[in-house]
BAFIVEX-45029 format. One record per residue (C-alpha): residue in three letters; x negated, y negated, z. Coordinates in pm, whole numbers, plus 50000, padded with zeros to 5 digits. Example, Ala and Ser with C-alpha at 12.3 -4.5 7.8 and 13.67 -1.06 7.14 Angstrom:
BEGIN
ALA	48770	50450	50780
SER	48633	50106	50714
//
This chain:
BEGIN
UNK	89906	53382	75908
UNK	89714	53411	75629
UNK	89341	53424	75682
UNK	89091	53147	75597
UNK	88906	53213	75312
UNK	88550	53109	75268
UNK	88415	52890	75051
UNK	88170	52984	74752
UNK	87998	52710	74593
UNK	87987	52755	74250
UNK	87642	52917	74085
UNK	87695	53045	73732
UNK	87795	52830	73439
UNK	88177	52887	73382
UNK	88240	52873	73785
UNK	88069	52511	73765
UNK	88254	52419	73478
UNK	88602	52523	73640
UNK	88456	52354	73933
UNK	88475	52063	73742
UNK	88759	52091	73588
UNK	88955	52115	73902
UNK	88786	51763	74041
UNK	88902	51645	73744
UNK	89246	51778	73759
UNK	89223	51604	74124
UNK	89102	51270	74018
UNK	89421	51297	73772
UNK	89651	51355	74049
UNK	89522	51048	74256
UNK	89521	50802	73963
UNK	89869	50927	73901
UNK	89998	50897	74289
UNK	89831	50543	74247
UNK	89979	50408	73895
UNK	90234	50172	74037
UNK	89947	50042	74241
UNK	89689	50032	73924
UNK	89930	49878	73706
UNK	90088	49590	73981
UNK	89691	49462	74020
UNK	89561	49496	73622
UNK	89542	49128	73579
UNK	89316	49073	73871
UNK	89110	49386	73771
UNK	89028	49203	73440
UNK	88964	48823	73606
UNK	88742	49061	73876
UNK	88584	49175	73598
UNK	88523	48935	73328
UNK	88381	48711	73677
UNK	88129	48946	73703
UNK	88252	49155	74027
UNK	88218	49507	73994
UNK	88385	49811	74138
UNK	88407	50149	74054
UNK	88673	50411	73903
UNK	88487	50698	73960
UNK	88675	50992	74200
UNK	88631	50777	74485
UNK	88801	50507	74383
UNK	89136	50386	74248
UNK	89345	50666	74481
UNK	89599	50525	74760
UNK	89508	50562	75136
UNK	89762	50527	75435
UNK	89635	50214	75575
UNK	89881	50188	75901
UNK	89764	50195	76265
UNK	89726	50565	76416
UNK	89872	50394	76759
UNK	90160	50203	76601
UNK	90455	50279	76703
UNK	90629	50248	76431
UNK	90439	50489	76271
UNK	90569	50512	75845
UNK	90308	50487	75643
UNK	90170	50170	75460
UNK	89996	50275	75129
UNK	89680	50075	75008
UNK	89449	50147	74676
UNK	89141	50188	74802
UNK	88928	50047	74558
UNK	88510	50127	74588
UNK	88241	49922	74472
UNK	88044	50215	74385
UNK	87690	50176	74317
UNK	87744	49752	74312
UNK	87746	49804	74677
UNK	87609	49400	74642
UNK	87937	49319	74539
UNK	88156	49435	74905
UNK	88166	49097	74998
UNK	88206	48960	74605
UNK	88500	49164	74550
UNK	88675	49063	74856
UNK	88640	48722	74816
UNK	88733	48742	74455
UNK	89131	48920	74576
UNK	89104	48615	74824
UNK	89057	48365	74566
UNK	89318	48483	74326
UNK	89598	48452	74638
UNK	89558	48803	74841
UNK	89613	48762	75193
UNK	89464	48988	75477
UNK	89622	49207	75647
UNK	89447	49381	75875
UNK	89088	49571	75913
UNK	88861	49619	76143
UNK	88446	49576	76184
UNK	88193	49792	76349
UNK	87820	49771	76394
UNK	87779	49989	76074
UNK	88023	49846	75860
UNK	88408	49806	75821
UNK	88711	49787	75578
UNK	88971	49567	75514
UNK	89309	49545	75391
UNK	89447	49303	75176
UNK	89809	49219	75057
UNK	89943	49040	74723
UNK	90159	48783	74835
UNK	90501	48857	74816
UNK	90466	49185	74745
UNK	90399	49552	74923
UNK	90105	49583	74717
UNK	89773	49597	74886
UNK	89427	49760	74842
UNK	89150	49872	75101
UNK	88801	49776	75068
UNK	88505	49842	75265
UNK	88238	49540	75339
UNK	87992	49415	75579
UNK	88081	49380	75953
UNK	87929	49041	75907
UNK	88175	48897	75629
UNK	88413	49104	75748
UNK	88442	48947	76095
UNK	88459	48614	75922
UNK	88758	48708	75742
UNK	88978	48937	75969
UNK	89253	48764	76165
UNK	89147	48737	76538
UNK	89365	49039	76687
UNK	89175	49231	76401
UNK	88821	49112	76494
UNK	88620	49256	76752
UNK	88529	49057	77083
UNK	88248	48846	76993
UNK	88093	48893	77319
UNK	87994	49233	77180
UNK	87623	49323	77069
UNK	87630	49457	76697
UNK	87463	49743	76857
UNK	87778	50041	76879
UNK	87988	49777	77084
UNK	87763	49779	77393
UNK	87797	49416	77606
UNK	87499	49296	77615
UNK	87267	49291	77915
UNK	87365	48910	77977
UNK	87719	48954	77943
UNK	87712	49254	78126
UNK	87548	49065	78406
UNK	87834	48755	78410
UNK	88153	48986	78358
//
């Protein structure tokens, strides 16, 4: 086996710049893996974005993401572009209700105290990106086998004393 190595963060000039390079060479990669993806959604990139709704295509964006279940059975991947809002993190809920008004359908996702995701589908189609939001809109949104028990507190899914008292 061949031993680990460890890492050295880069400190003089050329090792940052190849450090760069390299994230860019791995940015290129992702948008590449995700070009069918890219391509399917352009048109609603450009009504997204000529209505105002940001999102980013910086290295954290615009790359696909296996989006099925862990405890599925059937478990073959589903692939999503997982598209960021980046610094217009105003804009979660705004860019998810902008797919959902141009005809994407949701899929699946899931909510926690903190925050959430959510998938969404073209119709028709096996395209589908991944966005993160607010638990709040998200709940809203997510089909009810998707949604967490409302009897929950939005404090790290503890019942709350009342409920706890009555169940």
């Amino acid at each position: 086996m061949k031993p680990l190595t460890k890492f050295k963060r880069p400190t003089t000039y050329k090792e940052i710049v190849q450090h760069a390079c390299d994230q860019h060479a791995r940015h290129l990669a992702d948008l590449k893996r995700a070009e069918r993806h890219i391509r399917a959604i352009e048109r609603d990139l450009s009504l997204l974005d000529e209505s105002g709704i940001g999102f980013d295509v910086g290295g954290y964006s615009m790359r696909l993401q296996d989006v099925s279940r862990p405890d599925s059975v059937n478990r073959r991947a589903k692939w999503a572009l997982h598209i960021s809002v980046g610094i217009w993190s105003i804009n979660e809920d705004r860019l998810i209700a902008g797919f959902i008004a141009l005809g994407w359908i949701v899929e699946s996702g899931e909510a926690t105290a903190h925050g959430g995701s959510v998938v969404l589908r073209q119709a028709k189609t096996q395209i589908r990106v991944h966005i993160y939001g607010r638990p709040e809109y998200l709940r809203s949104i997510l089909p009810k086998e998707d949604a967490p028990d409302a009897t929950f507190a939005d404090v790290g899914g503890i019942p709350s004393t009342q409920e706890a008292s009555h169940g």
